[in-house]
C-alpha positions as a printed NumPy array, in Angstrom:
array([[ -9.473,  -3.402,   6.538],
       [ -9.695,  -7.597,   7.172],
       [-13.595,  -6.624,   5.809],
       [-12.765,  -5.197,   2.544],
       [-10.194,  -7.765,   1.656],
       [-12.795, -10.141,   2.402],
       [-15.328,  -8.743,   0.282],
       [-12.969,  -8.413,  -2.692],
       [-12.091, -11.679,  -2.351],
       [-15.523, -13.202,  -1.867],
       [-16.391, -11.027,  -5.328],
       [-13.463, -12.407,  -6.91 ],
       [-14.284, -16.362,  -5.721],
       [-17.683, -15.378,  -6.774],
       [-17.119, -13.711, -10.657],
       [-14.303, -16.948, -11.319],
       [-17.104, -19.721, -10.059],
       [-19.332, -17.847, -12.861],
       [-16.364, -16.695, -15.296],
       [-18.25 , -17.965, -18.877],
       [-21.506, -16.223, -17.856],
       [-19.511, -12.853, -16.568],
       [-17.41 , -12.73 , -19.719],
       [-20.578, -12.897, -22.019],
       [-22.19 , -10.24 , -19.392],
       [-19.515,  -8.136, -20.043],
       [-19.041,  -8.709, -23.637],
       [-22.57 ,  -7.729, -24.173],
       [-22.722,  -4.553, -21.698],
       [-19.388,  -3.423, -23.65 ],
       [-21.683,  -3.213, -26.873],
       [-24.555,  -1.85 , -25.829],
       [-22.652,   0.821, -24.228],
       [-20.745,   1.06 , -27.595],
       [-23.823,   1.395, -29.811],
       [-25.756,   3.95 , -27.26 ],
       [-23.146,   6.063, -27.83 ],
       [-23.023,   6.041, -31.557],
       [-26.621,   6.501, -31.586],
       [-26.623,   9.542, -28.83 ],
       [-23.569,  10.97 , -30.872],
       [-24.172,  10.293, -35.126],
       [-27.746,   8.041, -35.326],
       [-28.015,   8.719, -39.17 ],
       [-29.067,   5.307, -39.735],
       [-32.136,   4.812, -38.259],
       [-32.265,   1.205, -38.578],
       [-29.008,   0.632, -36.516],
       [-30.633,   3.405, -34.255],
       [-33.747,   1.57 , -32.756],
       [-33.404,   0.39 , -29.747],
       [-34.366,  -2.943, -30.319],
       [-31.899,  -3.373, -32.496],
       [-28.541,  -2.487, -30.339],
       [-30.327,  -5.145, -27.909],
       [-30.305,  -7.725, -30.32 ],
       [-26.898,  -6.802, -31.344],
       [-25.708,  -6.639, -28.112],
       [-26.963, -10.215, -27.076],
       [-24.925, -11.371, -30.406],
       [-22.062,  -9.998, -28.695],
       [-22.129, -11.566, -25.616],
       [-20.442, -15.173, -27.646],
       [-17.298, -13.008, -28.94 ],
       [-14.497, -11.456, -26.984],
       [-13.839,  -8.374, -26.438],
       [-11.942,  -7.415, -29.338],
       [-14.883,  -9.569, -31.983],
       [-16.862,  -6.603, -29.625],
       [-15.015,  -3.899, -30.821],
       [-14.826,  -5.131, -34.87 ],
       [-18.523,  -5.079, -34.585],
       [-18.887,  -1.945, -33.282],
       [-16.42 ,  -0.557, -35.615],
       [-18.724,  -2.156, -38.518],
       [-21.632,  -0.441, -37.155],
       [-20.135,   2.871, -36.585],
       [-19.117,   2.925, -40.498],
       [-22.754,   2.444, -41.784],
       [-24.057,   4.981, -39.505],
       [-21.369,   7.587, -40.393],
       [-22.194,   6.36 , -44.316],
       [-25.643,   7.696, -43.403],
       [-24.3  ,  10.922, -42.756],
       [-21.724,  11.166, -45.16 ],
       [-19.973,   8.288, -47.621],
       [-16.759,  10.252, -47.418],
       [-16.818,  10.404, -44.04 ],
       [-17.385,   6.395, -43.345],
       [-14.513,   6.142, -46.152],
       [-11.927,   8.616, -43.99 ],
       [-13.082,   6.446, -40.202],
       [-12.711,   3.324, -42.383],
       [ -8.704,   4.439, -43.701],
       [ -7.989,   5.457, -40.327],
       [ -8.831,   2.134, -38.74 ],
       [ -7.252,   0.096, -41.353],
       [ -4.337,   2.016, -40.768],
       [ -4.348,   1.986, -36.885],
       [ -4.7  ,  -2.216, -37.263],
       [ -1.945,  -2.29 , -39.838],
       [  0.172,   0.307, -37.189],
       [ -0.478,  -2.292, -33.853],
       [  0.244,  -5.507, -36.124],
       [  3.736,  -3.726, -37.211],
       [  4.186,  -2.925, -33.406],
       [  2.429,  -6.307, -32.092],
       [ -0.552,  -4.457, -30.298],
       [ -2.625,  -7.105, -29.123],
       [ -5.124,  -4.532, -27.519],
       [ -6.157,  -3.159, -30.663],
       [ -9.996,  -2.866, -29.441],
       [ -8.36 ,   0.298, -27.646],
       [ -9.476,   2.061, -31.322],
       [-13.11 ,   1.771, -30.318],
       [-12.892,   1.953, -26.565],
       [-11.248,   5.089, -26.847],
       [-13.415,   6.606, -28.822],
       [-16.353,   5.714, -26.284],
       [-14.401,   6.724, -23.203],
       [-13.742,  10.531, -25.081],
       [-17.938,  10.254, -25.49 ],
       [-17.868,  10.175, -21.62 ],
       [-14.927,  12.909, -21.493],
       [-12.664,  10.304, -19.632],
       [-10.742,   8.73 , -22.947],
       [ -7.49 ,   8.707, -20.348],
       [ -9.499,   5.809, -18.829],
       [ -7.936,   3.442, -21.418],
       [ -4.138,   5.092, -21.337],
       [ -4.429,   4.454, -17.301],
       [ -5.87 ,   0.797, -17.536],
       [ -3.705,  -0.292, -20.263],
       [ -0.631,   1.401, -18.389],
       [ -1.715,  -0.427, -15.709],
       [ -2.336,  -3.959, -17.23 ],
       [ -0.068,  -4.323, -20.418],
       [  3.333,  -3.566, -21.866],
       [  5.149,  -1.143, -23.629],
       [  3.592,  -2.573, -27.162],
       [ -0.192,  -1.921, -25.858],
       [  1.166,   2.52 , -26.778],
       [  0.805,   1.924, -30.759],
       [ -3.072,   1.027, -30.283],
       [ -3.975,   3.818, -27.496],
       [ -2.433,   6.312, -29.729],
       [ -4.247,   5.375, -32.485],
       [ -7.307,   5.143, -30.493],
       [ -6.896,   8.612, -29.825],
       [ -6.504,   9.747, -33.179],
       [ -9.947,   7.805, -34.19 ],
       [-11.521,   9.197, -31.492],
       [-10.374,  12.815, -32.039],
       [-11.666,  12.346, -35.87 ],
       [-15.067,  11.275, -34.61 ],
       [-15.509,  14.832, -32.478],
       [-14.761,  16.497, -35.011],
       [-17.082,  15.144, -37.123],
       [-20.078,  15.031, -34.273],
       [-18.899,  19.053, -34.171],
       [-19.651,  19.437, -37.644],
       [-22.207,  17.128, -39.092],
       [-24.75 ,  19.577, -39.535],
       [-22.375,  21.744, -41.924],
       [-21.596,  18.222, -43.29 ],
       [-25.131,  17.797, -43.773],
       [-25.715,  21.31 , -45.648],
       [-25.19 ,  20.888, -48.691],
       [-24.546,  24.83 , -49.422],
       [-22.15 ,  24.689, -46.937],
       [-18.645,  24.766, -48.626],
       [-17.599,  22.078, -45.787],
       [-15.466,  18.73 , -46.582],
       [-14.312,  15.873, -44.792],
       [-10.572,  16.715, -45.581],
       [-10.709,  20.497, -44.91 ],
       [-12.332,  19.539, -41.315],
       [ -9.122,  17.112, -41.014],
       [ -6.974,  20.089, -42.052],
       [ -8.594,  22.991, -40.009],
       [ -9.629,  20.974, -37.134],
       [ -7.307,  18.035, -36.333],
       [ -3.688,  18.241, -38.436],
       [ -3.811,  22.006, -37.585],
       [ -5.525,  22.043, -34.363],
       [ -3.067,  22.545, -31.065],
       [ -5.568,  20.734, -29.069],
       [ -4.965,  17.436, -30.72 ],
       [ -1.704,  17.477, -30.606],
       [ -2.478,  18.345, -26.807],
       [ -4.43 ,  15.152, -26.339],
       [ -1.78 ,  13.044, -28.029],
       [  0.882,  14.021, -25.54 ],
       [ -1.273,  13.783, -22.729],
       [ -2.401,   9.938, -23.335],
       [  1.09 ,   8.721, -24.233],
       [  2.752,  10.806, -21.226],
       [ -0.144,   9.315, -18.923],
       [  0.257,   5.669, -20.48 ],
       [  4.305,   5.86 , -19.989],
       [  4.214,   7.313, -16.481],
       [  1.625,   4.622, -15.709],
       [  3.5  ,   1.849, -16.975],
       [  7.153,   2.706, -15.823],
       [  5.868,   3.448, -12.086],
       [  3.909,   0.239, -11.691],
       [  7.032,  -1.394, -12.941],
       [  9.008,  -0.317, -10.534],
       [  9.976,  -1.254,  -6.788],
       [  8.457,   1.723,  -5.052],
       [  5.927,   0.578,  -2.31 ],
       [  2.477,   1.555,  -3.093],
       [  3.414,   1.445,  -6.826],
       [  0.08 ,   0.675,  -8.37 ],
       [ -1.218,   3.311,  -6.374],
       [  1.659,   6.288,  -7.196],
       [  1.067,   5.457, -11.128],
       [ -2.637,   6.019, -10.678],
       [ -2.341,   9.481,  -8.788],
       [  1.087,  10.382, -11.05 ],
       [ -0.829,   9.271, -14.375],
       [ -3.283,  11.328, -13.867],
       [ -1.554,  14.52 , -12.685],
       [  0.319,  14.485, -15.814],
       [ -2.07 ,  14.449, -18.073],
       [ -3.855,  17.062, -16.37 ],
       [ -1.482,  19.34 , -16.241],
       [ -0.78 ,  18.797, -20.029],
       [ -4.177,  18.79 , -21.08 ],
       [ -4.965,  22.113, -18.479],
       [ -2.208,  23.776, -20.084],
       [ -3.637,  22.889, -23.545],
       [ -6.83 ,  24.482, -22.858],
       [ -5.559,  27.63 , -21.031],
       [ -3.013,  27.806, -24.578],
       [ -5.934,  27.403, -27.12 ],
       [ -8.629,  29.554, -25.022],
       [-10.634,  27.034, -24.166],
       [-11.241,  27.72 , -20.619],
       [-14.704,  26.174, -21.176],
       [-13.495,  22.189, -21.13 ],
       [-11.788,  22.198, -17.384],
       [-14.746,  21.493, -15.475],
       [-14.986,  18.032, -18.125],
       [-11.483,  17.802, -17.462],
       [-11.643,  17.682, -13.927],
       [-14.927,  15.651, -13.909],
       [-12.972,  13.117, -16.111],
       [ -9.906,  12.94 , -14.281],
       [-11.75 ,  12.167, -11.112],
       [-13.491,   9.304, -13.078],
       [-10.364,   7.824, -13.776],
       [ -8.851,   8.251, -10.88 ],
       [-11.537,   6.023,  -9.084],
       [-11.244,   3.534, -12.366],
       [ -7.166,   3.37 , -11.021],
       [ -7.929,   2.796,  -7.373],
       [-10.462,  -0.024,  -8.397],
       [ -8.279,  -1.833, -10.785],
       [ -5.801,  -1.676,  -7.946],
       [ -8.225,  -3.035,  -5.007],
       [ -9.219,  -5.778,  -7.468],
       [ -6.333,  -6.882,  -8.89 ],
       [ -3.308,  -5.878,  -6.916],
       [ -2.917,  -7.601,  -3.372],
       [  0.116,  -7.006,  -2.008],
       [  0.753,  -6.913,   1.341],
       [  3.514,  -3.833,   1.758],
       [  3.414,  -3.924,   5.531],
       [  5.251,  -7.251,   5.447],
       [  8.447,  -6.697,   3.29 ],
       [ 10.667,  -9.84 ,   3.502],
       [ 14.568,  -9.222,   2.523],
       [ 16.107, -12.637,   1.072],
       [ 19.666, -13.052,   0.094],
       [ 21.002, -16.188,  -1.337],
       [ 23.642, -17.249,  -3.98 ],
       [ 25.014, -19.202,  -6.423],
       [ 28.487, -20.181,  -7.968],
       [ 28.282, -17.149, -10.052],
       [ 26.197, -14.582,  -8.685],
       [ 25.109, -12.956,  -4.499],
       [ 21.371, -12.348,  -4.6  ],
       [ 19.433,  -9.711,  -3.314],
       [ 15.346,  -9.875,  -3.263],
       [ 12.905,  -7.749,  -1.726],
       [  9.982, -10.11 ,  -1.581],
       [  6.324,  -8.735,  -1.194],
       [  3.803, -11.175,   0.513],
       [  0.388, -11.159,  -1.123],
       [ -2.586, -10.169,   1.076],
       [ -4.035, -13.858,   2.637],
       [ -6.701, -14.071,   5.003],
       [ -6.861, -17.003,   6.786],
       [-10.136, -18.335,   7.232],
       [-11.584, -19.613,  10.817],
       [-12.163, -23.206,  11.255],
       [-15.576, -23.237,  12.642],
       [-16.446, -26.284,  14.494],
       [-20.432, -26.649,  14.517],
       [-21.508, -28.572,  17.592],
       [-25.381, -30.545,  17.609],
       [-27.033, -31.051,  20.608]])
């Protein structure tokens, strides 16, 4: 056990000595992974498409934060979906203006959630960002995963359909896709429920003064949104999506017991009870020691 508390906290000594250079590594990985999946999942604009160019892009990205990441990745998306359809770009681009305008009203900070989302439901694990935002923000951090699922339920539809998009003697349209397919689908509604029942449980377990709590919101989190979005599929008949289901749950189930490991180190095998008081109040606090390893004095002798 003393080892893997070591390691994490030789990482952790390690990534903070190096923070500046980590932060633009991860700024950059963020996009690249961003624009590979716009280009494995629309790639109407050819330009954007080449490889060459996401790497250049990417680089750019590594000198803005995370969510000057997630604006330019939302600026890409738009041209490539104008590619495949103008009306289409125009419908994305409402929907994100609205989502911002939605997380200002409800002070959302996390409002690159809209695009992470989306690329978390390209790996079939968009739950990853209800967990780690239960996990790492407050109640206000809801308004932008919700509306990170609702961009991100738009785009699949679209990917579904592009080629009828693309037929022209196809009597298919943007808005009777968002009619038959998302406003009418039971499945959306489905997802919706599941990501706000998984962010809530998340959030109000961690909160709480259960031992083990980081760990019991993971394993809860993710039961309940199974079980929602399992009975979802066995409702609509789409029997065909559980193994993704399962492989995504198990994805961020390990994403939950890493974000723990890393960031949590509490100690729950030595609880300390304190009482004290003042003139107006009797006190009662459970304290929980953080995890400290106490490093050996080594004395080197020369001969």
């Amino acid at each position: 056990m003393n080892a893997f508390i070591r390691l994490r906290d030789d990482i952790r000594r390690f990534i903070l000595s190096r923070e500046m250079l980590f932060l633009k590594i991860w700024s950059a990985l963020i996009a690249f992974v961003g624009l590979m999946c716009i280009k494995v999942n629309f790639g109407y604009n050819k330009t954007i498409s080449k490889i060459w160019v996401s790497i250049i892009i990417a680089i750019i990205c590594a000198f803005f934060p995370i969510q000057g990441v997630s604006l330019i990745l939302a600026i890409v998306l738009l041209i490539d979906l104008a590619a495949l359809s103008p009306q289409v770009a125009l419908v994305a681009l409402g929907l994100m203006i609205i989502g911002y305008i939605v997380c200002a009203y409800f002070r959302s900070k996390n409002t690159y959630n809209m695009v992470m989302v989306p690329i978390c439901y390209a790996f079939k694990a968009p739950y990853a960002m209800a967990l780690g935002t239960g996990l790492l923000s407050n109640i206000n951090e809801l308004a932008s995963v919700i509306c990170g699922t609702v961009t991100a339920y738009y785009l699949h539809i679209i990917k579904d359909n592009a080629k009828a998009i693309l037929d022209e003697a196809a009597d298919v349209t943007v808005f009777s896709l968002l009619q038959d397919q998302m406003l009418t689908n039971k499945m959306f509604y489905f997802l919706l429920v599941a990501m706000v029942a998984m962010f809530l449980v998340v959030y109000l377990l961690r909160q709480s003064s259960i031992n083990m709590s980081w760990i019991i919101a993971d394993v809860a989190g993710v039961a309940v949104e199974f079980i929602i979005m399992l009975a979802g599929y066995l409702f609509t008949s789409t029997k065909g999506q559980i193994p993704n289901l399962i492989t995504g749950n198990i994805i961020v189930l390990v994403i939950g017991f890493i974000l723990n490991y890393f960031i949590l180190d509490l100690d729950y095998s030595r609880i300390e009870k304190v009482q004290f008081e003042d003139d107006d109040y009797y006190y009662y606090v459970t304290a929980v020691p953080k995890i400290r390893i106490v490093e050996e004095d080594k004395e080197v002798k020369k001969f």
